[in-house]
C-alpha positions as CSV (number, residue, x, y, z in Angstrom):
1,X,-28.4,56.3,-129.2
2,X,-25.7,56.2,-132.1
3,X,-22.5,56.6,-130.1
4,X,-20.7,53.1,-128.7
5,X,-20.2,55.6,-125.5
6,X,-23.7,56.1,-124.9
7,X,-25.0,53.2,-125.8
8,X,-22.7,51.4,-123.2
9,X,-23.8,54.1,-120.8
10,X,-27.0,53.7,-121.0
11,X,-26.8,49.8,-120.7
12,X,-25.0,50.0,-117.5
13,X,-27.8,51.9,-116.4
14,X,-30.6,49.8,-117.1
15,X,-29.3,47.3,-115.6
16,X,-28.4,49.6,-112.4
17,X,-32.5,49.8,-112.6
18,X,-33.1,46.1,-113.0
19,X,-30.4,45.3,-110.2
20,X,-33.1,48.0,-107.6
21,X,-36.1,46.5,-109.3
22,X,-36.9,49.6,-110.6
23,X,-38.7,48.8,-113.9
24,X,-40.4,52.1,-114.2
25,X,-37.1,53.6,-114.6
26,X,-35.3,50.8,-116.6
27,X,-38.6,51.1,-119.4
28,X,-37.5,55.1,-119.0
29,X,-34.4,54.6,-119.9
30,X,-35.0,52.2,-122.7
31,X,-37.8,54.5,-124.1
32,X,-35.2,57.5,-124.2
33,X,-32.8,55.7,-126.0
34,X,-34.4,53.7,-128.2
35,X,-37.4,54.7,-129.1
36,X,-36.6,56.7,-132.2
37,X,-35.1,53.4,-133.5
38,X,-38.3,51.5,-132.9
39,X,-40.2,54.0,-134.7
40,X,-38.2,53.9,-137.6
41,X,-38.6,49.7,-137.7
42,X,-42.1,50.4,-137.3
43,X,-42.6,52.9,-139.8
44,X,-40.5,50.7,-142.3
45,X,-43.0,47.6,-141.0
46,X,-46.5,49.0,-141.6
47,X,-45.8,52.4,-143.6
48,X,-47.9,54.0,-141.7
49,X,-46.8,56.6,-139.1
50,X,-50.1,56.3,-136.8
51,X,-50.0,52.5,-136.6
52,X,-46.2,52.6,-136.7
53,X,-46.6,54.9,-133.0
54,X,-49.0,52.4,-132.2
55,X,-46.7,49.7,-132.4
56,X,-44.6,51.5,-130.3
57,X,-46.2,51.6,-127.8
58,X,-47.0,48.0,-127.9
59,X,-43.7,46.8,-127.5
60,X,-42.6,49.3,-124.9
61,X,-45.7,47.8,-122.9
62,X,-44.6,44.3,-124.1
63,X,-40.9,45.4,-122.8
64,X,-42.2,46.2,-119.5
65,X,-44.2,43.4,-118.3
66,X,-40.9,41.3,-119.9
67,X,-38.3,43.1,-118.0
68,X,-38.9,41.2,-114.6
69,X,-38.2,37.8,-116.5
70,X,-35.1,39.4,-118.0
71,X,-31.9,37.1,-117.9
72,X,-29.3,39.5,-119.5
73,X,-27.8,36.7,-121.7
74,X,-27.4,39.4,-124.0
75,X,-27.7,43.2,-124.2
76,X,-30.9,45.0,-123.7
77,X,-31.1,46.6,-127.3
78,X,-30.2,43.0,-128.8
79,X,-33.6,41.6,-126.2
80,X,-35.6,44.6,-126.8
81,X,-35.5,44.2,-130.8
82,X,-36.1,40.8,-130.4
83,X,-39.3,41.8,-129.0
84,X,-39.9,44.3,-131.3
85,X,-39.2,41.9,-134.2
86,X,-42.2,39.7,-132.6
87,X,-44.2,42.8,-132.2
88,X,-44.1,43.6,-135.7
89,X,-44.4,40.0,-136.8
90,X,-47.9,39.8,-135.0
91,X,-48.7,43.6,-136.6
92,X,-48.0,42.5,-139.9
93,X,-50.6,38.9,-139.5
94,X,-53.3,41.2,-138.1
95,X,-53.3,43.7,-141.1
96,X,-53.2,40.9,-143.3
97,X,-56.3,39.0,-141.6
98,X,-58.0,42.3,-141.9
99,X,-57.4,42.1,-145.4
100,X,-58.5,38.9,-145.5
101,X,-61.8,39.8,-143.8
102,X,-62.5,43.0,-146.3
103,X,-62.2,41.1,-149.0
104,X,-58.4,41.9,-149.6
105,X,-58.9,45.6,-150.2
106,X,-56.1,47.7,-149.8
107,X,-56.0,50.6,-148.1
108,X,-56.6,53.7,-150.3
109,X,-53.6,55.8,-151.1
110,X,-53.2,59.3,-149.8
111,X,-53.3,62.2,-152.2
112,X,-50.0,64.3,-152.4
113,X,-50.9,68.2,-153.1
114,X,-47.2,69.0,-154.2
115,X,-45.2,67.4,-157.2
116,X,-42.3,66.9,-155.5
117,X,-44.2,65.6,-152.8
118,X,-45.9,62.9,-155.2
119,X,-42.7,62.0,-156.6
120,X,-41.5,61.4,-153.6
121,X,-44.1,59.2,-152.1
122,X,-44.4,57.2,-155.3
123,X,-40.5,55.8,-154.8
124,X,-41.6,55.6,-151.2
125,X,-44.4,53.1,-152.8
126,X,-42.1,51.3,-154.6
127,X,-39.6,50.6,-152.1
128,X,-42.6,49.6,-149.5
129,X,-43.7,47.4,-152.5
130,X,-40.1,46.3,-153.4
131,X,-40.1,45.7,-149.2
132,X,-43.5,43.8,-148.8
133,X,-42.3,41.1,-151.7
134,X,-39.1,40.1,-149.6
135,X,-39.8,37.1,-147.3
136,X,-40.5,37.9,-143.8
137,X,-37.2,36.2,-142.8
138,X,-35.1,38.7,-145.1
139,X,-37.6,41.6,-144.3
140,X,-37.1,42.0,-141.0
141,X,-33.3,41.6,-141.5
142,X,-33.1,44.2,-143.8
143,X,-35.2,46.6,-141.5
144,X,-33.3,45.7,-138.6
145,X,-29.6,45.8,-139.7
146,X,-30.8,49.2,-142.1
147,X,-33.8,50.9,-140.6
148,X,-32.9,50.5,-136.9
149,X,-28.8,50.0,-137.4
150,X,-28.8,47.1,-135.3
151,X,-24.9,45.1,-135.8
152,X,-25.1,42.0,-137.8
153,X,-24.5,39.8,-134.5
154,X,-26.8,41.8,-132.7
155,X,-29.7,41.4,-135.7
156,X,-28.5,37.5,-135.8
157,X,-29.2,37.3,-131.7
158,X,-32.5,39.2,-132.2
159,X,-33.6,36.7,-134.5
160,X,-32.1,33.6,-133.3
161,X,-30.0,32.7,-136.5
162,X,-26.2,32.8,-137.3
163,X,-24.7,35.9,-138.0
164,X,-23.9,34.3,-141.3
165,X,-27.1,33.6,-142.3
166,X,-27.8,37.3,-141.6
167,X,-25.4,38.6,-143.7
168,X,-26.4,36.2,-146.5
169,X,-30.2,37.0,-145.9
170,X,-29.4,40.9,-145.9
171,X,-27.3,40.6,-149.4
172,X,-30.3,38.5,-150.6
173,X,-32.5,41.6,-149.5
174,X,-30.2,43.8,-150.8
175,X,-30.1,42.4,-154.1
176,X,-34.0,42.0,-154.6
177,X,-34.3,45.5,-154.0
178,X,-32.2,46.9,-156.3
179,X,-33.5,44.5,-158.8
180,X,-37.4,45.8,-157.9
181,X,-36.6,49.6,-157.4
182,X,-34.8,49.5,-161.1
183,X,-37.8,47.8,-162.5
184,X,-40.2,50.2,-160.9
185,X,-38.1,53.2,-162.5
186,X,-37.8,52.1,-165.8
187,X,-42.2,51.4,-165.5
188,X,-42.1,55.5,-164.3
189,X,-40.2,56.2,-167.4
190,X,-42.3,54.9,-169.6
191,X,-45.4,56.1,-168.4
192,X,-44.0,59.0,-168.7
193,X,-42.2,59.5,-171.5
194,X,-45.7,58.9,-173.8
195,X,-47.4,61.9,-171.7
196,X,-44.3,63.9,-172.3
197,X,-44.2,63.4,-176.1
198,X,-48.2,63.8,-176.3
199,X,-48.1,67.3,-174.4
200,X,-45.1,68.4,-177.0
201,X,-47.5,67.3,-179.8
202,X,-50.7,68.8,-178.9
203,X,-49.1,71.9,-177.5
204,X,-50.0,74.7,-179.2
């Protein structure tokens, strides 16, 4: 649901739904159009793809037994991330009082058969890393102007804030990641370079 066409299409008829009462078929709609988006919040929120499709699912059900009680003071994607942003929120206390509970272990990281693959997931690591030391107040900025390609005003009305502050939040987010992601490549390079030199020298 990329294109200004379809998006306006499809939030015509949603509310064509709401206007019958027809909630099955407004959730329907909303599920076909933006579900890929709140997978890709979700994903960028826990990490995880299985607990990101949980998540999912939550807020589509959360979505749902919200629509009755929905006002249309603004557009439904701008009212359905703002439920997803609380969704997340909520995901992201109960992982950590898990945590909490097991003693603050972390969960252990998967094992990647490929090189490629490895090197990929470990700048995946970094950025989730890079990610999980923003605030939660730039966080979910950055994932939902980036991740989910909300519009400034529509990420400022999903989390009740100026657009401003938005914009000033996402260049704060912006600015600490490049700053973290730099740092974790100059770490790569120099655990690596040593292993390098010591393979030249002890190869025969």
């Amino acid at each position: 649901m990329d294109q200004p066409g379809e998006a306006a299409d499809l939030e015509i008829l949603v509310e064509r739904s709401l206007d019958r009462k027809d909630y099955r078929r407004a959730l329907e709609l909303i599920a076909q159009g933006h579900a890929a988006a709140l997978g890709r919040l979700c994903l960028g929120t826990l990490g995880q793809r299985e607990e990101a499709e949980e998540l999912v699912q939550e807020i589509l059900l959360q979505t749902y037994t919200a629509l009755p009680s929905f006002e249309r003071r603004s557009s439904v994607r701008t009212w359905l991330f703002a439920i997803a942003r609380r969704c997340c929120a909520q995901a992201i206390e109960k992982r950590a009082r898990r945590r909490r509970a097991s003693g603050g272990a972390l969960e252990p990281a998967r094992v990647a058969d490929l090189r490629l693959e490895l090197e990929a997931r470990r700048r995946e690591e970094r950025l989730r890393r890079a990610l999980d030391e923003l605030s939660v107040a730039v966080r979910e900025v950055m994932l939902l102007r980036y991740v989910t390609g909300l519009s400034f005003r529509e990420v400022a009305e999903a989390c009740g804030i100026r657009e401003e502050a938005a914009r000033q939040r996402a260049s704060v987010g912006l600015r600490a990641l490049r700053r973290r992601l730099n740092e974790g490549e100059g770490e790569e390079r120099r655990r690596v370079e040593p292993a390098a030199a010591w393979n030249q020298e002890v190869a025969p």
